[in-house]
C-alpha positions, -999 to 999 in steps of 0.1 A, spaced: -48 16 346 -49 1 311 -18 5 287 -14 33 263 -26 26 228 8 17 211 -8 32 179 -3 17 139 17 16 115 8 34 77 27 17 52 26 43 22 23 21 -14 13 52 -36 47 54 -51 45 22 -65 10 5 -64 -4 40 -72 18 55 -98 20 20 -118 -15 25 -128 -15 63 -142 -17 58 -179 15 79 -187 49 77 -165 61 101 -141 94 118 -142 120 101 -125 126 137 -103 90 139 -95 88 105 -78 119 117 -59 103 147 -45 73 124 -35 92 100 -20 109 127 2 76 148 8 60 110 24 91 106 42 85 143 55 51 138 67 64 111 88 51 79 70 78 55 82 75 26 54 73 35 20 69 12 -9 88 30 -40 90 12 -65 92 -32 -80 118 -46 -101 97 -57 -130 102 -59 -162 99 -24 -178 83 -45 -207 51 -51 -182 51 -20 -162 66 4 -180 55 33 -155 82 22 -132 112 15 -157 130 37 -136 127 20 -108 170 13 -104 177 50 -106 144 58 -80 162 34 -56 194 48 -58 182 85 -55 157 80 -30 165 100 5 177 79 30 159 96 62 166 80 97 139 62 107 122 53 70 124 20 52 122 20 18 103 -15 0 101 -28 -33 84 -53 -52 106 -83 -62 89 -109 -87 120 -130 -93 156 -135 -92 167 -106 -119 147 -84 -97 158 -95 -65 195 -88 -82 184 -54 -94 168 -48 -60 200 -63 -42 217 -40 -61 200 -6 -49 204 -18 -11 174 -15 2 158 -33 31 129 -51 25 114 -66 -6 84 -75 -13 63 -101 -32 30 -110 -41 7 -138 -54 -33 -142 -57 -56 -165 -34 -72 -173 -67 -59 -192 -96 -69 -170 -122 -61 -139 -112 -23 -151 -104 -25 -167 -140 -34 -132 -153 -7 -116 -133 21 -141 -144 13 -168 -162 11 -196 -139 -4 -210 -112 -4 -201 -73 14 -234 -65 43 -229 -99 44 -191 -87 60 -201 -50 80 -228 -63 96 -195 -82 100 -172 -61 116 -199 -32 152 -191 -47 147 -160 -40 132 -162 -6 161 -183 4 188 -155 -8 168 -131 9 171 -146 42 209 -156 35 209 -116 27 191 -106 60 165 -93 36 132 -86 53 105 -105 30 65 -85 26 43 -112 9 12 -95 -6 -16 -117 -4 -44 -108 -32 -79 -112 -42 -83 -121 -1 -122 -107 -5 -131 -118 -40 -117 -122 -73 -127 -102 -107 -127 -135 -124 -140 -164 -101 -161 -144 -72 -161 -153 -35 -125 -168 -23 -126 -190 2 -114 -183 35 -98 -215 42 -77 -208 6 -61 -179 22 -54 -193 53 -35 -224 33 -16 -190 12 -9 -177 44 4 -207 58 26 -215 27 42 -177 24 50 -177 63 68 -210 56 86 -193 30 100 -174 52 75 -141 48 77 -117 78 49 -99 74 20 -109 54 0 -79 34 -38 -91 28 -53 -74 1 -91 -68 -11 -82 -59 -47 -111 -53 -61 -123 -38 -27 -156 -58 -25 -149 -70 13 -174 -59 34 -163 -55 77 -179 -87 88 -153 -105 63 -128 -87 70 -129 -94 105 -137 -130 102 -106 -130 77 -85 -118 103 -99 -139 127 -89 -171 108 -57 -159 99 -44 -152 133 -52 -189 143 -20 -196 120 1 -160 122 8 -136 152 -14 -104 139 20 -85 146 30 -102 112 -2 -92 92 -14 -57 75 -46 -50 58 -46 -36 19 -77 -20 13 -88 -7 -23 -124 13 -24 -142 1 -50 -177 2 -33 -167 24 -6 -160 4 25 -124 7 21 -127 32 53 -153 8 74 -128 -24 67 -95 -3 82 -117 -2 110 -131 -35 114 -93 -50 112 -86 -24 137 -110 -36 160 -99 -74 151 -63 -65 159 -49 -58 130 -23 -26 134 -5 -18 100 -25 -11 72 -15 -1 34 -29 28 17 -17 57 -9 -20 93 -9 -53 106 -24 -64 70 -29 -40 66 -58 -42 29 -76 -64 2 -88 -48 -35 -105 -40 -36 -137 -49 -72 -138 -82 -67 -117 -109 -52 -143 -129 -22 -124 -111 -19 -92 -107 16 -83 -75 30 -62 -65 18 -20 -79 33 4 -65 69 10 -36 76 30 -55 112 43 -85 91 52 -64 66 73 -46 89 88 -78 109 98 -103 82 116 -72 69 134 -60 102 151 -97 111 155 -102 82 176 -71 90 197 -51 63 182 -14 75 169 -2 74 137 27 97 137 21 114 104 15 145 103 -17 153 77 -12 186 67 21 176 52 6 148 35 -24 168 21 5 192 9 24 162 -8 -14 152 -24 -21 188 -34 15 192 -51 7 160 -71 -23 163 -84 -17 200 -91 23 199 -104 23 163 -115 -5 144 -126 -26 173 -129 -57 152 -125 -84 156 -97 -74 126 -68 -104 109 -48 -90 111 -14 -122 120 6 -102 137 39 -74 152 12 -103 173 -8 -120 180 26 -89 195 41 -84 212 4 -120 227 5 -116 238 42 -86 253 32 -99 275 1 -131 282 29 -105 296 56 -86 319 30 -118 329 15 -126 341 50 -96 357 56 -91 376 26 -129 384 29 -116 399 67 -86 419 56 -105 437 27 -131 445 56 -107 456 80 -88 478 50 
């Protein structure tokens, strides 16, 4: 008899890779209230906020009081991004567990993000990897532009792989891969995977999807199917790059959450909660229309079912 399907893990980045691209800043209280409404659904790691300068992203200048007002929930680790040492003592500061980092596959984009090179950028951040693991900090390295890059095109595997490399040695415990501009397609995905488990355990490795042509969806499954078994995503397919000209937002929390328990495999979130916590933000918060394409079907099914029963009690008055 085979082994039950352990299930994956949803790492929730809308509070932070989401809400740092909405052009005006939410409320400090609001992003509370989300955080608490994810934790409620049963999403188990959050990403809430990064310690970077306000001056750069001021959508998340709050990010010290977020931290500190966040609800600690049993079960639910909080992350945040960390792009050097004054963040890493902000973030030490607000005590929570895991911080994360990023830096490009290609050498332009990583210019465009901060100013230097891929090979400058780690030299930077190894301080604070070392204090991390002196800390007994978990470290998330965020690997981008693993599909293609806005500026130079196709990456090449082998690039990644080397990245890859380099961050584990770092002392990275998990290792985020992310299509940016969401122009992978499945078959690179899973030959992606496939070249990066010949240096990492897959254990270690998560897939961050953004739906730019619309194969967000198709590539969760492909590393699925590869072996991957934590994968990013946001609620209502909040996000896009700031640095990364067209991209649209990751792939949806809903829709994650949906093809997985479809297919029988667990995700332990619960999706009507979530589509609550999507519905109370677009409607109470950002007051804009989100793209989620499970979140607006559960919406419209919704409206359909009280149409019907409103439709049945006037029939039956």
């Amino acid at each position: 008899m085979s082994a039950p399907d352990p299930g994956v893990l949803i790492y929730e980045v809308g509070p932070r890779d989401g809400l740092q691209n909405e052009p005006d800043a939410v409320p400090t209280d609001a992003k509370v209230e989300l955080v608490r409404r994810l934790a409620g659904a049963g999403l188990r790691r959050i990403e809430i906020t990064s310690f970077v300068s306000p001056k750069w992203i001021p959508q998340l200048a709050d990010a010290d009081e977020l931290a500190r007002r966040a609800p600690r929930v049993a079960g639910v680790a909080y992350s945040a991004l960390v792009p050097n040492q004054a963040g890493y003592e902000r973030f030490r500061a607000a005590r929570l567990p895991v911080a994360a980092f990023f830096v490009s596959a290609s050498e332009t984009h990583n210019r465009k993000n901060v100013n230097c090179g891929v090979a400058e950028h780690l030299e930077r951040f190894r301080p604070v990897a070392e204090r991390a693991r002196a800390d007994g900090v978990r470290l998330r390295a965020y690997v981008s532009t693993v599909c293609g890059c806005p500026y130079e095109g196709e990456v090449p595997v082998a690039s990644v792989v080397e990245l890859v490399r380099r961050l584990a040695a770092l002392g990275a415990e998990e290792l985020s891969l992310g299509d940016t501009i969401g122009v992978g397609h499945p078959r690179q995905v899973r030959d992606l995977v496939r070249a990066v488990a010949a240096e990492i355990p897959l254990a270690r490795v998560a897939l961050h999807l953004h739906d730019t042509w619309g194969r967000a969806l198709a590539n969760v499954q492909a590393g699925y199917e590869a072996g991957v078994r934590c994968f990013d995503a946001a609620l209502g397919g909040l996000g896009g790059c700031p640095y990364a000209p067209g991209a649209s937002g990751n792939v949806a929390t809903e829709d994650v959450v949906d093809l997985f328990e479809r297919a029988g495999v667990a995700t332990r979130v619960n999706l009507d909660a979530l589509v609550d916590a999507s519905a109370w933000l677009e409607r109470d918060v950002l007051r804009r229309a989100l793209p989620g394409r499970v979140y607006r079907a559960r919406l419209g099914e919704r409206q359909r079912m009280g149409g019907a029963r409103s439709a049945a009690e006037g029939s039956a008055s």
